[in-house]
C-alpha positions in Angstrom: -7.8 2.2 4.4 -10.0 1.8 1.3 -8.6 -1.1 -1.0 -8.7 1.0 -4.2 -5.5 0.4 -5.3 -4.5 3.8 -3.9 -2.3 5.5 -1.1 -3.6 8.6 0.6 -1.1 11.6 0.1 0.5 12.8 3.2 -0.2 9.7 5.3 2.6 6.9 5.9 1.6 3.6 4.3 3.5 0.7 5.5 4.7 -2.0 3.3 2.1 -4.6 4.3 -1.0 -2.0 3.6 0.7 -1.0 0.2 0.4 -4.8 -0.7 -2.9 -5.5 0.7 -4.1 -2.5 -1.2 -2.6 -2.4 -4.9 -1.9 -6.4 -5.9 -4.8 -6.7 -7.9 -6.4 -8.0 -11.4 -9.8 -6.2 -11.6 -8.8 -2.7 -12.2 -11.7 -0.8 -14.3 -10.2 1.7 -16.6 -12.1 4.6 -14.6 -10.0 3.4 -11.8 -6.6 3.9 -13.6 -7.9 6.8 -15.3 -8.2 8.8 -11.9 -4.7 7.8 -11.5 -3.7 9.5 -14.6 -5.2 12.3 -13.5 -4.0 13.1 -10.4 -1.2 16.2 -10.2 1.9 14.8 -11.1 3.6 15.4 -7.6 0.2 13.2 -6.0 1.0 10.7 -8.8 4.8 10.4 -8.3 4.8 10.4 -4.7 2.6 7.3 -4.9 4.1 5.4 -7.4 8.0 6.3 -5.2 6.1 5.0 -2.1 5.2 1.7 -3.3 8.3 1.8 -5.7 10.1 1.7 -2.4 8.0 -1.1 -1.0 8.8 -3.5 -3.6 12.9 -2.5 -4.7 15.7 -1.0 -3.5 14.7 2.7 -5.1 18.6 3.0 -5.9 19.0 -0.1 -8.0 18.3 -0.7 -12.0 18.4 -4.1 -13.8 20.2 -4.0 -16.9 19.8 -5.7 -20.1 21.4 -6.0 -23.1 19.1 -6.8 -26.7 20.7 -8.4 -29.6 19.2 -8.7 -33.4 19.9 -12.6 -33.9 17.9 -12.5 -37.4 17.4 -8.5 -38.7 14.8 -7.8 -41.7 12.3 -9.4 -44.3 9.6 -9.7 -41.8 6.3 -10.5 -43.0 4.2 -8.3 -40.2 2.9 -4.4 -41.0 4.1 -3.2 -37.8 3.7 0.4 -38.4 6.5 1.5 -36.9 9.0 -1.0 -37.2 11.9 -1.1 -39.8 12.0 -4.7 -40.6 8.9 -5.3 -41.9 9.3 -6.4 -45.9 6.6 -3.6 -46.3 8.6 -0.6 -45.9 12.0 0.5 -47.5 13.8 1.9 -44.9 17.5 1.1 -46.1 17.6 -1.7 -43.5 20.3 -4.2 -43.9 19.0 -7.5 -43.6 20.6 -10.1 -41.8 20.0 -14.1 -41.1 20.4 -15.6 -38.1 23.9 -14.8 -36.0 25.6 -18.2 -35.6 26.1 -19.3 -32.0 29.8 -18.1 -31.5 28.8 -14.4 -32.2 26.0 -14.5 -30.1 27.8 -16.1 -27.4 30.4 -13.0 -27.9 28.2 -9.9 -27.9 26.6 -11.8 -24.9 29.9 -12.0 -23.2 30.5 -8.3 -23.8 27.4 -7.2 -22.3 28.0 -9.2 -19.1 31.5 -7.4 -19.2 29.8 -3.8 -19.3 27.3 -4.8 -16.4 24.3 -6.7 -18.0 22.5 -9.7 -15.9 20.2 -10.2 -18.6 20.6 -11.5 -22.6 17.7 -10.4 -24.5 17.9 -11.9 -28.5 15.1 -10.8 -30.9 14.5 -11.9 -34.6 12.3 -10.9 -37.0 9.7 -13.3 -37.4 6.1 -13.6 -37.1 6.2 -16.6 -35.3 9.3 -19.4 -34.3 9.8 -21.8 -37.5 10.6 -25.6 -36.1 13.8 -25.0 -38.8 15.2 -23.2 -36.4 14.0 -24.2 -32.6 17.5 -26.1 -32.6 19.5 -22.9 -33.4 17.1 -21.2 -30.8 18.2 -23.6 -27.9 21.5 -23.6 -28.6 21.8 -19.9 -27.7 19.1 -20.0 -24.7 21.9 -22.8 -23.5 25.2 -21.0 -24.5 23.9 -17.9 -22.9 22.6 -19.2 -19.6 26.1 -21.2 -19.4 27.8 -18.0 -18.8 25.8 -17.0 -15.6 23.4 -14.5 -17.0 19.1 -14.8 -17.8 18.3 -15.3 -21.2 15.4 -13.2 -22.6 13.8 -14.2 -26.4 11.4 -12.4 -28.4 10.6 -14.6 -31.8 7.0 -13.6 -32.4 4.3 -15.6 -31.8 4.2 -19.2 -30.3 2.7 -22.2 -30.2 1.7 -24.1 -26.9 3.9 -26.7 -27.8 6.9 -24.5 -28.9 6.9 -22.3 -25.4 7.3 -25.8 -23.5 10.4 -26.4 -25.6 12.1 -22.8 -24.7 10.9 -23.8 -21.5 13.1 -27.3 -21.2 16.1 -25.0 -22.9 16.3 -23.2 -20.0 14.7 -19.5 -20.9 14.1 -17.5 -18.4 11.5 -14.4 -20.0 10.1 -14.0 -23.2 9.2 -10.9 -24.8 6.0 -10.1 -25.9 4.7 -7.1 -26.0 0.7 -5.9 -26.2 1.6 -2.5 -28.1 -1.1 -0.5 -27.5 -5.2 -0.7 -26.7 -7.5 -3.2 -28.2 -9.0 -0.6 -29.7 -6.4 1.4 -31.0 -4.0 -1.9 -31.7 -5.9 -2.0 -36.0 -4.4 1.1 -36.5 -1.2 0.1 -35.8 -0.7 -3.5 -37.3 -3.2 -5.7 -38.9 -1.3 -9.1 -39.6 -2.4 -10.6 -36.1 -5.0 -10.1 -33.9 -4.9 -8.7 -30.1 -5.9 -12.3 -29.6 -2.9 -13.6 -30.8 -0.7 -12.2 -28.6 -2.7 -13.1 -25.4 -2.7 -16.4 -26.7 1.4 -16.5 -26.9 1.4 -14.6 -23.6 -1.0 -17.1 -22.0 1.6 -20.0 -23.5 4.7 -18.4 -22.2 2.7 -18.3 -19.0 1.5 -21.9 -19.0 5.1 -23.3 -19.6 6.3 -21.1 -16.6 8.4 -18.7 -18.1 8.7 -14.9 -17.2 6.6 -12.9 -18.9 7.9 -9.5 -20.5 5.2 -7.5 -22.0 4.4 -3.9 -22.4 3.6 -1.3 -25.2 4.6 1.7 -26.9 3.6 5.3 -26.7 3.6 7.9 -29.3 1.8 6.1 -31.9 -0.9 8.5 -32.3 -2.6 6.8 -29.5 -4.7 8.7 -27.3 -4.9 8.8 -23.1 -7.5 6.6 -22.9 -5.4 4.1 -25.0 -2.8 4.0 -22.6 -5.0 3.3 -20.3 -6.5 0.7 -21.6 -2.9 -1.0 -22.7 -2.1 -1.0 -18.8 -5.4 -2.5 -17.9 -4.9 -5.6 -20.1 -1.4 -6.0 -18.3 -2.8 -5.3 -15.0 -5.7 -7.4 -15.3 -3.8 -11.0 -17.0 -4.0 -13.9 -14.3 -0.3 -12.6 -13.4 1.5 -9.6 -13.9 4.0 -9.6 -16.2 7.6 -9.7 -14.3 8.7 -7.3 -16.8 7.0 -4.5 -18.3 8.5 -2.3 -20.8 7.6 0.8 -21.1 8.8 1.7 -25.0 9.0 5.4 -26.4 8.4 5.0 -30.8 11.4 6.1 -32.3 10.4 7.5 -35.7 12.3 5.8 -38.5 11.7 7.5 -42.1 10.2 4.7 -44.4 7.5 3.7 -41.5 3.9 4.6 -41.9 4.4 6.3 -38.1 7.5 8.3 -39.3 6.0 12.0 -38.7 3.9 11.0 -35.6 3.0 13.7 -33.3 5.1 13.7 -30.6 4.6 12.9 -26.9 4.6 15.1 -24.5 7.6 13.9 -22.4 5.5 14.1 -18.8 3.0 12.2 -20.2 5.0 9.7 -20.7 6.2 9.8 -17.2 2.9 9.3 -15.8 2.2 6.0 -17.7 5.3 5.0 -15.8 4.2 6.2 -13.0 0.6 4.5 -13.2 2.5 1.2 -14.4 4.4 0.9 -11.3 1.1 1.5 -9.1 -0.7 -0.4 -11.1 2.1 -3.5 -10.6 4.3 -3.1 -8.3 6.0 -6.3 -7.8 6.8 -6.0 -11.9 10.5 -4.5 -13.0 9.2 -1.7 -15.1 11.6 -1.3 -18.0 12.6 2.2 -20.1 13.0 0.4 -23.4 13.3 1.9 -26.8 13.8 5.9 -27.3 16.1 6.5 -24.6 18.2 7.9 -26.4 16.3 11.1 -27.7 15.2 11.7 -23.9 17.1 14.3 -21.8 18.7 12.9 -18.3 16.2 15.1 -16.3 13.2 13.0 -18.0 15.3 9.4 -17.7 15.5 10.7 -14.0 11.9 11.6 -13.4 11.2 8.3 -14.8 13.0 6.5 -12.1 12.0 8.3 -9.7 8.0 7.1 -10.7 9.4 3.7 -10.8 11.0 2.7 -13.8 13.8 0.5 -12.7 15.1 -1.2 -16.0 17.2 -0.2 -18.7 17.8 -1.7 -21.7 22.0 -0.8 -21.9 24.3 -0.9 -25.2 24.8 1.5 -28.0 21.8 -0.8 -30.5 18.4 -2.0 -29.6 17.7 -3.6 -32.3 18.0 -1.3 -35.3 17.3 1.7 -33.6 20.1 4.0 -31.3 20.1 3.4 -28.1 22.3 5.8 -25.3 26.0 5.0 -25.1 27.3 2.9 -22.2 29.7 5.6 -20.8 26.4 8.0 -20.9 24.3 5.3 -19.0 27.3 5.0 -16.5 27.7 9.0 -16.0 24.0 9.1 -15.8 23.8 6.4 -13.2 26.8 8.0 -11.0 25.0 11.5 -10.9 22.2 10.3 -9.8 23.4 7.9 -7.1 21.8 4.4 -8.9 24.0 1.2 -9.0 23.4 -1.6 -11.7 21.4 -4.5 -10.2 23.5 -7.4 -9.9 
């Protein structure tokens, strides 16, 4: 077989050819881009094959993602509510103490989450409050589940630290193209977020990374977002696969919308494109039907982030995530 990263439809491909054929880091973006294009039952039924390779196709991690610090950000994310930039009624918040993070972390583990993801709004980690920082990463950890942070960018020296606390992923995500990315935030550089990914890497923590559609980005910019994950040293372990939810106030508040099975072929490409990686439905679950959540699993998405907040934005109720989950035959990874 032809190692182009590709299964031939209608012919079995055993485990060890699927993995000789698609761990790579020198895709070209013609090469995804003839993914893309390929009928959507071709494209599914490749990404469910090597979905099945990889993971149990039956199983979904689940996370849970608290606000430890909401609001006054100094960034121009378009799309996001907490920048200082845009007045979109948000109710800004310092950092949780410990004892109601170690709480709300409890009460995910209670409704089924292994992981802890805890996000502030910051550009990057202030050394004010690394010792707060630790003190969750360690509180969290203590009660059996991985810790996930997302804190903006890092320093070399500040990933080593999270690193010695214990952290098991960080949260970084690319957000669109390179070339597309200006349109969308101009406060930092595409540069500086390979450079945080590349210390998160370097200190030997997971790396979660992926990107958002329905920006006003354009085919070719989703392909090009998957290429710079594809093509890092290592793929991220987690790649989340976010859908913008429109909040009034934000430049991107009025964006066209996606069309829902384009968004199920990026998943679709993602989990060719790297198939070792948990590929996460993240943000704007909760305005997709169950037949697209489905459809999504079944090209490869096997994370969910589960609680009724992500954030500041909604996020699907737990009892819908359960009924979901039971009508489709999928079990919570434990």
């Amino acid at each position: 077989m032809e190692n182009n990263g590709t299964a031939s439809v209608g012919t079995h491909v055993s485990s060890a050819m699927i993995t000789d054929a698609v761990i790579r880091h020198d895709w070209t973006k013609e090469q995804i881009a003839r993914l893309f294009n390929q009928s959507f039952n071709d494209l599914l039924f490749q990404a469910q094959q090597i979905h099945r390779a990889y993971f149990d196709p039956n199983a979904v991690q689940i996370s849970t993602l608290l606000s430890i610090k909401t609001g006054r950000c100094a960034e121009d994310c378009s799309y996001c509510s907490q920048s200082v930039r845009y007045d979109t009624d948000l109710d800004n918040q310092p950092l949780m103490p410990l004892n109601e993070v170690v709480e709300a972390a409890k009460l995910a583990k209670e409704n089924g989450a292994s992981r802890f993801c805890m996000g502030a709004a910051w550009r990057c980690l202030n050394a004010k409050d690394e010792a707060a920082i630790i003190a969750m990463i360690t509180a969290v950890k203590s009660l059996g589940m991985e810790t996930c942070m997302t804190l903006g960018m890092l320093t070399k020296e500040q990933a080593q630290i999270l690193k010695k606390a214990g952290l098991d992923y960080y949260n970084h995500n690319l957000d669109t193209s390179p070339e597309f990315y200006g349109e969308v935030i101009t406060t930092r550089t595409y540069q500086d977020r390979l450079d945080t990914l590349s210390y998160v890497r370097e200190a030997e923590i997971n790396i979660c990374s992926g990107g958002i559609l329905g920006m006003g980005e354009k085919r070719q910019d989703r392909i090009a977002l998957l290429q710079q994950l594809v093509n890092l040293p290592q793929h991220p372990e987690s790649v989340p696969i976010n859908l913008l939810v429109q909040i009034e106030g934000t430049p991107l508040y009025g964006a066209e919308l996606l069309d829902p099975l384009e968004f199920v072929r990026t998943v679709a490409v993602a989990r060719i494109l790297m198939p070792a990686s948990v590929v996460r439905l993240s943000a704007g679950r909760e305005k997709m039907t169950d037949e697209m959540q489905a459809l999504c699993f079944f090209a490869g998405a096997n994370s969910i982030f589960y609680g009724d907040r992500l954030l500041t934005t909604d996020n699907p109720k737990t009892s819908k995530d359960q009924q979901l989950f039971q009508r489709l035959g999928i079990h919570a990874l434990q």
